[in-house]
N, C-alpha and C positions, 0 to 999 in steps of 0.2 A: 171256157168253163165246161165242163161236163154236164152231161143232162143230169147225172146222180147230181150232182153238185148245185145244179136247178132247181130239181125236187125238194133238194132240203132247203134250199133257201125258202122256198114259197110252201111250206109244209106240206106238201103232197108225197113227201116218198112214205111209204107205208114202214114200220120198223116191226120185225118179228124181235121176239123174245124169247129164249130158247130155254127154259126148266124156269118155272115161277114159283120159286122159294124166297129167301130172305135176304136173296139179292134180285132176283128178276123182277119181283111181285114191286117193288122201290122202284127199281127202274125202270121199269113199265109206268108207273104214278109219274116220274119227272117227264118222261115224254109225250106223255098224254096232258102234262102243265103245261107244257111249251109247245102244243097246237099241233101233235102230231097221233094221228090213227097207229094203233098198235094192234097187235094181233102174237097173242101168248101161244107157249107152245109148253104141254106137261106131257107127260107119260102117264101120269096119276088123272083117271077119268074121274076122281072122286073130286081133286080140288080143280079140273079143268069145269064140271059143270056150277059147283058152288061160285066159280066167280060167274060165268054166265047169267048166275042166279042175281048176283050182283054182292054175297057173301064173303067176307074177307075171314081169313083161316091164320093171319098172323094179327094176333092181339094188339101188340105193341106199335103196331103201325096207322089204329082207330077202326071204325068200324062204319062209313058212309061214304071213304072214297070208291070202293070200287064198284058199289053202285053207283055212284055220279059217272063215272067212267062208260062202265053199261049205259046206263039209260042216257047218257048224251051220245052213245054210237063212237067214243072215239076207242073203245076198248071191248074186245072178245079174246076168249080164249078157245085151242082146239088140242087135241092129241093126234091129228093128222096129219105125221111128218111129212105126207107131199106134198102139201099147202106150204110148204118153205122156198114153192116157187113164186108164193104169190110176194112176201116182204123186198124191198128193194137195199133194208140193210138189216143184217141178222145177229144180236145178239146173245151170246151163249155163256150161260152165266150155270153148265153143269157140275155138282158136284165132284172133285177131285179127292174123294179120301187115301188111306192109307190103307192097306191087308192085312192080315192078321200076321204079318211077319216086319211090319213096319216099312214097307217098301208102296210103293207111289201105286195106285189106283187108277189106269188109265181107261179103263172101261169105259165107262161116261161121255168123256171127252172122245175117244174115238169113234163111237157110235154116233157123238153128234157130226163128227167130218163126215160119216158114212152118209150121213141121214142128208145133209145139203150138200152133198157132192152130188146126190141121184138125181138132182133137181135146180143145180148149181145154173145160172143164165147170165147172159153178159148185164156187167154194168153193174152187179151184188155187188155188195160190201157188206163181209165177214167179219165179226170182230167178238175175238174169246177176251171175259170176264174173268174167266176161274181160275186163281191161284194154281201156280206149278211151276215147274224147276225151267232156267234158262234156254233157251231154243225150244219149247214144247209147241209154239205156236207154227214154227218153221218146220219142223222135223215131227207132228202128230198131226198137226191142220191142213198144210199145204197142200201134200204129196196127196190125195184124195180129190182134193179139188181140182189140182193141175191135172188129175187125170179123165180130167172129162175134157183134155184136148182144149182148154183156157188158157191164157198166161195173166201169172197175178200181177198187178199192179197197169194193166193194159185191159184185159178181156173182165177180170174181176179184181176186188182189193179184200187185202187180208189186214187187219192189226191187232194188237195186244192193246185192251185198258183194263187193268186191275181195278177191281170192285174194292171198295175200303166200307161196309157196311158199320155200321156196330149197331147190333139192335137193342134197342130200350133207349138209347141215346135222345134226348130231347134239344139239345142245344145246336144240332145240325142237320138239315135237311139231307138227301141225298143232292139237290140240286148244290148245295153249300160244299159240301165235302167236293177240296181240288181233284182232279181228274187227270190221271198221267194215260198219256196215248204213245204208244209206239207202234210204226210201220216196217211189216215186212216188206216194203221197199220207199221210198218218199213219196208218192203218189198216195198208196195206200194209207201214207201215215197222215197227209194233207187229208186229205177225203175222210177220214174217221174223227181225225181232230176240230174238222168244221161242223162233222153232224154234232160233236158231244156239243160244244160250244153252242148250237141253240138249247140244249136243256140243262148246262152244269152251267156254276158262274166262274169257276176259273178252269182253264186246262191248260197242262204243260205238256206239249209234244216232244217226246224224245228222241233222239239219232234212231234208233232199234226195236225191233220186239222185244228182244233183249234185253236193253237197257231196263225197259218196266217191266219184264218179269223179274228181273234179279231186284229193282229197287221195290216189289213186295214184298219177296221174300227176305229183304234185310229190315225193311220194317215190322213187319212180325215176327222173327228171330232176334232182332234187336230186344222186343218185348219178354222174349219167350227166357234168353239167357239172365236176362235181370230179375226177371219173376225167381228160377232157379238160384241164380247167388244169393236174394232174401231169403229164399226156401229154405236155404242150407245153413245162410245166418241165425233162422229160428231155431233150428237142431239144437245149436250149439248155444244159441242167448237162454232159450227155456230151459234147457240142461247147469244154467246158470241163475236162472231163476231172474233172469230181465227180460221185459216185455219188451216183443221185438217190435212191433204197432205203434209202441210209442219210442221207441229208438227211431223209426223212419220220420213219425211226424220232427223229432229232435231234427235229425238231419235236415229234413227239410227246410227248414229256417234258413239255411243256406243260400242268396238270392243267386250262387251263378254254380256251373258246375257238378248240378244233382238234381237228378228225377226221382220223384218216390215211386218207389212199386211194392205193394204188398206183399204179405206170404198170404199161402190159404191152402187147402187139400188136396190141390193138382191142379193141372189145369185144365180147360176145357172150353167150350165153342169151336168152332169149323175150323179156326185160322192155326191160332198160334201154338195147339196140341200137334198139331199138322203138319204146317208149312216147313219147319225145319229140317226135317226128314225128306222133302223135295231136294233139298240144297245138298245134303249130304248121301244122298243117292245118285244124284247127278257127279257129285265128286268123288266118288268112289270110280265113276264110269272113265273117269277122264285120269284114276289115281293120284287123286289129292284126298289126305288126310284134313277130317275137319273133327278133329279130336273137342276142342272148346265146344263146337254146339251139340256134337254126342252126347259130351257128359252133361249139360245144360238138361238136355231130354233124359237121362237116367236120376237126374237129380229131380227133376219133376213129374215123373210117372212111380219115381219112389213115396210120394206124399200120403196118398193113400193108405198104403201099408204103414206109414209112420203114425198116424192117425189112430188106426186100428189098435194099431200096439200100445198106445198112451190109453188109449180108452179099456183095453184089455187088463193092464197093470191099476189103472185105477178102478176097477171094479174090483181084481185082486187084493189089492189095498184095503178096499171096504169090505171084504170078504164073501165075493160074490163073483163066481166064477163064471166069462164069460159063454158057457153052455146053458143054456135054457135062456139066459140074460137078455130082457124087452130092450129092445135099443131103439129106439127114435128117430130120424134122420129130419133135419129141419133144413129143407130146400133141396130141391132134385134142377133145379134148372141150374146153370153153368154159372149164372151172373144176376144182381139182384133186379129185381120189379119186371123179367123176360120170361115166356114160356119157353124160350129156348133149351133142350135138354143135348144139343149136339156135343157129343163127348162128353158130358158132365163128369166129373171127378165124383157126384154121388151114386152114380154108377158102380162103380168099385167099389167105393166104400160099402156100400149094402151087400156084393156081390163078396166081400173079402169077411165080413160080419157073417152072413147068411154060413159062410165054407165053415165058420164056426162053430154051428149051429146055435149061433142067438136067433131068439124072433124080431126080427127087422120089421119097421115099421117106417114110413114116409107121411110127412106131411109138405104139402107146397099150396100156396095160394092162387096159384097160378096156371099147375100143372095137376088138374083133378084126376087124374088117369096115365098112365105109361102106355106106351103101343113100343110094340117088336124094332128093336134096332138093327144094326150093321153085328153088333159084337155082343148084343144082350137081349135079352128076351125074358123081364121082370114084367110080369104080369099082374099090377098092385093098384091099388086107386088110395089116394090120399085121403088118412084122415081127420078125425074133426081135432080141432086144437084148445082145451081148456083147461083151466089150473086141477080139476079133476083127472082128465085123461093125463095130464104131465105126470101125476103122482103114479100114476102107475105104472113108469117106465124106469128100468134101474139103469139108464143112461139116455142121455140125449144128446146127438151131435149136431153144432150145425156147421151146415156146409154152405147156406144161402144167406145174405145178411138184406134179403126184401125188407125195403123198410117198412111195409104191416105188419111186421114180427115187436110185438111189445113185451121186448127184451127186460124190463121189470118183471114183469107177471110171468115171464117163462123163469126168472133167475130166481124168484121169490114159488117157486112149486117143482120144482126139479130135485132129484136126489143128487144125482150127478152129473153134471154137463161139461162136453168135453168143444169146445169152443176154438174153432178155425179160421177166423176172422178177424179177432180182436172186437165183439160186439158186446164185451162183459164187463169191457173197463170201467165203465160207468153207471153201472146197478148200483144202490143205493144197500146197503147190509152184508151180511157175511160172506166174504168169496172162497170160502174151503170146500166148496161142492165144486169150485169151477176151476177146471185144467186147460190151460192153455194148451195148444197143439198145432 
């Protein structure tokens, strides 16, 4: 047995954790359940001192663990990438987005090889969390490391475990959600798959890094292309005047043979706007056509604008042209009861209304304030929501269905609401104010 392999048995190996967002900040919490000292690593000096503080900056995840974490010593955070000599196994859980031309974001991820290459020491174990296209962990991690005169799976160990977060999610801990591990060599993959195994309750070690990068990315492109053929099925049912919301629930009745997935205004959070676009850039490289999930991602980055446009005609409709026109936006985060705004689809949409010149307006419960993105920079603070200020709006869209939204009293003070969710079916009195979309 290896001494690494020691340490973690007897929870002495120290585990760094490399960018503490809404996958670190989690898995930092399950390793510090399972009797192991952590030591986070951000770039952001603002959320490295708040946790110090013992202040948690993701809602959805409560608000007293990461002071218990603090003040019992097994948890600090730093921005001091040379302290990435002190962790004995380092997980890196950086951001992986997209560019403004839809092609893969390796920034992040390379900066982090650069960062524990400089400081790389025998006996680490490396292991990348972050979503990406097949061999990134081989061909953007390795070559960095091996060049500090190492050899992996001998001097250090490198693997791949895809993070499967979903935030807002209550039914699953991080320790609960199974844990796929793959080794860039079988040593590597042994050694990473015994440390997950003291803080997750199942893990499947795979032949490859490979193997679990590619089986992420077909999990959330699995998602991503089903989401898109319901998208597409709405076009065409509301252009027929059937509710497609209750066509899925129909389906679903079905006990073998069918997953329901909703329609809604685009999609949005870190993964599945995302990850598709890994796979199909990678196949481009090697010249394989992946025509099916291309169009998947133009059929769902279409949503937006389809939205607009229904909302545009029905204010035309009532004779009220969308220039000058109050428009309302109900939910700016991605997904209901989460401050998460990553990607949000109500991004565009405000951004696609505003190019209009309507006056756009946001309300979220969750999200009192917008800060500067990747691709936008709406500078807006949510406001307050009553059957007074509804009347004042000559459209209201929602894009969020939190369920603190008391969908009577917004259906019963609305002039016009253009509704993305399916959250209308069930208001009690007249629905000729409410468009499906």
């Amino acid at each position: 047995m290896s001494q690494l392999a020691k340490k973690i048995d007897d929870r002495t190996a120290l585990i760094g954790v490399k960018a503490l967002g809404y996958v670190g900040l989690p898995l930092s919490r399950a390793f510090c359940d399972a009797g192991f000292k952590v030591l986070g690593f951000d770039i952001d000096t603002e959320k490295v001192d708040a946790l110090n503080q013992g202040r948690n900056y993701l809602k959805h995840l409560g608000t007293n663990f990461v002071a218990d974490m603090v003040n019992d010593g097994s948890f600090s955070a730093t921005a001091d990438s040379d302290r990435l000599v002190e962790p004995d196994a380092i997980l890196v859980c950086v951001p992986t987005p997209l560019d403004t031309h839809l092609q893969p974001d390796l920034g992040f991820m390379q900066q982090a090889a650069k960062d524990i290459a400089k400081t790389l020491r025998v006996d680490q174990l490396v292991v990348l969390e972050s979503t990406t296209y097949p061999g990134s962990t081989r061909q953007i991690m390795l070559p960095p490391l091996e060049a500090r005169s190492l050899t992996c799976g001998k001097d250090f160990y490198l693997a791949y475990s895809p993070e499967r977060e979903d935030p807002g999610r209550n039914d699953c801990s991080t320790r609960q959600i199974p844990k796929l591990v793959g080794g860039i060599d079988p040593e590597s993959g042994r050694l990473a798959t015994h440390l997950y195994r003291c803080a997750i309750d199942q893990v499947i070690e795979t032949s490859s890094a490979e193997v679990a990068e590619s089986a992420k990315l077909l999990e959330n492109i699995y998602r991503a292309v089903n989401i898109a053929m319901v998208n597409e099925m709405k076009v065409v049912l509301t252009q027929l005047g059937i509710d497609t919301n209750e066509v899925v629930d129909a389906a679903a009745t079905k006990p073998f043979g069918f997953s329901p997935f909703y329609p809604g205004p685009g999609l949005g959070g870190h993964c599945i706007p995302i990850d598709p676009y890994y796979l199909t850039w990678k196949a481009r490289e090697v010249g394989m056509p992946t025509r099916f999930i291309e169009l998947a991602g133009e059929v769902n980055r279409s949503m937006p604008q389809y939205v607009v446009d229904r909302a545009v005609l029905a204010l035309n409709q009532r004779g009220k042209p969308i220039r000058s026109a109050k428009v309302l936006v109900l939910g700016l985060a991605y997904k209901p009861d989460v401050d998460d705004i990553r990607e949000s689809p109500s991004f565009e949409l405000i951004k696609k209304l505003s190019a209009l010149d309507a006056n756009v307006a946001y309300h979220d419960p969750h999200v009192p304030a917008t800060h500067r993105m990747r691709h936008y920079n709406l500078q807006m603070t949510s406001i307050e929501l009553s059957p007074a200020i509804l009347k004042e709006y000559d459209c209201v869209v929602i894009a969020t269905h939190h369920s603190a939204y008391d969908w009577q009293m917004i259906a019963d003070n609305c002039q016009l609401i253009i509704d993305t969710r399916g959250v209308m079916r069930d208001v009690t009195g007249t629905h000729d104010h409410i468009v499906m979309a």
